[in-house]
C-alpha positions as CSV (number, residue, x, y, z in Angstrom):
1,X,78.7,87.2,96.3
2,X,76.6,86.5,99.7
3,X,78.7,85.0,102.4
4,X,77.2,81.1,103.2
5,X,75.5,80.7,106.8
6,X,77.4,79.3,109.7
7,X,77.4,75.8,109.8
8,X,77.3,75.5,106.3
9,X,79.7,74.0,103.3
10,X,81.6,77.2,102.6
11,X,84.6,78.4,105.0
12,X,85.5,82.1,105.1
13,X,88.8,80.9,104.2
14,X,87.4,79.6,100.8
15,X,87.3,83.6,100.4
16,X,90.3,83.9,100.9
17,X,91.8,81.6,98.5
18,X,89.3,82.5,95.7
19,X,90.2,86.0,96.5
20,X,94.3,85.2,95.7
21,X,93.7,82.8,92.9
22,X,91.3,85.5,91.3
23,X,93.8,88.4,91.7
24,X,96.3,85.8,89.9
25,X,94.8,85.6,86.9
26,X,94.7,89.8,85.8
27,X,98.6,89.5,88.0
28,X,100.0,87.1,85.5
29,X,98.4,88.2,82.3
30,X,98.9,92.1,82.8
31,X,102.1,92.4,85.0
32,X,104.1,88.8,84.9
33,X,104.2,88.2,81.4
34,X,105.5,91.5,80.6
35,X,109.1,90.1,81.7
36,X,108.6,87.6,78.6
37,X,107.1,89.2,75.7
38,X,107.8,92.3,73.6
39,X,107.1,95.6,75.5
40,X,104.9,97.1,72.5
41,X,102.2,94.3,73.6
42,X,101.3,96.5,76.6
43,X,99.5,100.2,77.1
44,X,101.6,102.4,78.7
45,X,99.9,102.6,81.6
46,X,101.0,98.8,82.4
47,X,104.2,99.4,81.1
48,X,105.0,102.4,83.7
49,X,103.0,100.2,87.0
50,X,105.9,97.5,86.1
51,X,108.2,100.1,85.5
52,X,107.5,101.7,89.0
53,X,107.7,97.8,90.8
54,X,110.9,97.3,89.4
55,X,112.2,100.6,90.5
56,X,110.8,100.5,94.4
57,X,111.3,96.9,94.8
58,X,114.1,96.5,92.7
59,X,113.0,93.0,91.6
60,X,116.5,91.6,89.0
61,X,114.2,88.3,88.2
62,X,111.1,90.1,87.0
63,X,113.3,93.0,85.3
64,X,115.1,90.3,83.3
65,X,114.0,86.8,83.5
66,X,115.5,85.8,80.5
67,X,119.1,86.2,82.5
68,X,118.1,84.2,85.0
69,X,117.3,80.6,83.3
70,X,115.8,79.2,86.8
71,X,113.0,82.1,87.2
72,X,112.3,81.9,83.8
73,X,111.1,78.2,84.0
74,X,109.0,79.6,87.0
75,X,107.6,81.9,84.8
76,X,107.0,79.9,81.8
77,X,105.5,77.4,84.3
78,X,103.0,80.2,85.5
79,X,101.8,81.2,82.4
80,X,101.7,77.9,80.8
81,X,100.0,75.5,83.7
82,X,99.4,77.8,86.7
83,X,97.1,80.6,84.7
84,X,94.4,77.9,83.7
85,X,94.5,76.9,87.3
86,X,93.6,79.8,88.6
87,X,90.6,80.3,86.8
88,X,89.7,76.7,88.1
89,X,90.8,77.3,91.9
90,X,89.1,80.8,91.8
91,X,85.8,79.3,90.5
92,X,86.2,76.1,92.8
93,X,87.5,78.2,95.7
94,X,84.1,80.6,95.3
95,X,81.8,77.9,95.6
96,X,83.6,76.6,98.9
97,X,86.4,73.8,99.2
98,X,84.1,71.2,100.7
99,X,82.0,71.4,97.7
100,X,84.2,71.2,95.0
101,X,86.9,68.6,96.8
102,X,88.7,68.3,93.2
103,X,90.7,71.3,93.7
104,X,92.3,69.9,96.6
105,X,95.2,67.6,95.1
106,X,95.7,70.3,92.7
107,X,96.1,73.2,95.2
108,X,98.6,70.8,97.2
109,X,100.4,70.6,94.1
110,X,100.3,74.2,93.0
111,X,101.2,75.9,97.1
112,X,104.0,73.4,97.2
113,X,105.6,73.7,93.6
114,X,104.5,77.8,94.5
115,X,106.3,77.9,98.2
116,X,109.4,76.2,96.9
117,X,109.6,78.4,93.9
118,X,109.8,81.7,96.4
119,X,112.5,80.1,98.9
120,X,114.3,79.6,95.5
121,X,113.9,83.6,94.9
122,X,114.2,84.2,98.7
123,X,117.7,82.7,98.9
124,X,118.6,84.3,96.0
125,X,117.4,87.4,96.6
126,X,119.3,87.7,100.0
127,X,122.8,85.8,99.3
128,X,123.3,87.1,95.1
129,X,125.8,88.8,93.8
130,X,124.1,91.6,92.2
131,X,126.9,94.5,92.1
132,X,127.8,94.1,88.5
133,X,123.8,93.8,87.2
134,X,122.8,96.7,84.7
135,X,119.0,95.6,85.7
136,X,117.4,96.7,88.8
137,X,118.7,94.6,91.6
138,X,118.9,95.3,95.8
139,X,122.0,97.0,96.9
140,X,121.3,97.0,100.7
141,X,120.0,94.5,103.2
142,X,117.2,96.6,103.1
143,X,116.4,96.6,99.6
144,X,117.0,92.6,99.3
145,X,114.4,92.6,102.4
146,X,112.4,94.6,100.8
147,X,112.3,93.0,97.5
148,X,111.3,89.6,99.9
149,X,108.3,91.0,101.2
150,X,107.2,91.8,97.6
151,X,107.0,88.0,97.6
152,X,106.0,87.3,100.7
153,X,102.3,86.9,99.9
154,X,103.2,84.0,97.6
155,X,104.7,81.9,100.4
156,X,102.2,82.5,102.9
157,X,98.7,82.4,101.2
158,X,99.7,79.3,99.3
159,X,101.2,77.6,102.5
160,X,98.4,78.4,104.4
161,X,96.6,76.5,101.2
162,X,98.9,73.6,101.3
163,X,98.1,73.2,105.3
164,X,94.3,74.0,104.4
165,X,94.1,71.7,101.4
166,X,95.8,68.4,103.5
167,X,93.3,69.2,106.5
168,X,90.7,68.4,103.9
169,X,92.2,65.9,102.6
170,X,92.8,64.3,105.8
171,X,89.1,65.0,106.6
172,X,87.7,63.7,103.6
173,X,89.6,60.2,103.6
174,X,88.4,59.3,107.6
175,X,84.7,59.8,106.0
């Protein structure tokens, strides 16, 4: 992949966002979906790297998202509409922003149903109840922190998409 010249259609922050929606795709089907199907569909390999997240970051949603009816629509939503997506965003996103404007609408849609979803786990994360959970689950302000920064990327890249995406928006309807 060669970097476009200055001046031209692609943005460096294209890169960015090709780079995240890319990573999303092996993310959901390798490690996300193991919360919803059987565990013999997975090497072990796979099966431990989830096993060690849910140990260091002590993550209650992803250990069990079955118990936790909300985070289990998130999921279902990610695997069902968000996965095709991202091999859309990540091929428009490669090409550059400016010349594929059709992804724009869409990634308003997806960083703003994507943000909301992670204040939802944010909140929940740092007000729950977890002492009586057999799963994994914080049992410190630190550990709730903690498991909040695991998430952190998906607030930030996909706001920074949402203000990216209306900027073009914007741009696009004063031409």
């Amino acid at each position: 992949m060669e970097m476009a010249p200055p001046g031209s259609d692609h943005r460096k922050i294209d890169y960015l966002f090709f780079g995240y929606f890319f990573m999303q795709i092996p993310s959901t089907i390798l490690f996300d979906s193991q919360g919803l199907l059987p565990e013999y569909f997975y090497p072990g390999f796979l099966r431990s790297l989830r096993q060690h997240y849910l140990e260091s970051y002590r993550d209650p949603f992803l250990a069990n998202p079955w118990g936790h009816p909300w985070y289990l629509s998130i999921c279902l939503l990610e695997h069902s509409i968000e996965l095709p997506f991202f091999f859309w965003a990540a091929y428009c996103y490669y090409y550059g922003a400016m010349k594929k404007p059709a992804v724009v609408l869409p990634s308003i849609l997806y960083g703003v149903h994507t943000v909301t979803a992670v204040l939802a786990i944010w909140c929940t994360a740092l007000a729950a109840d977890f002492s009586a959970y057999a799963d994994p689950a914080p049992r410190s302000p630190v550990e709730r922190l903690k498991l909040c920064s695991a998430y952190a990327p998906f607030f930030f890249i996909p706001l920074c998409n949402i203000y990216d995406s209306c900027t073009l928006a914007l741009k696009e309807k004063q031409s």
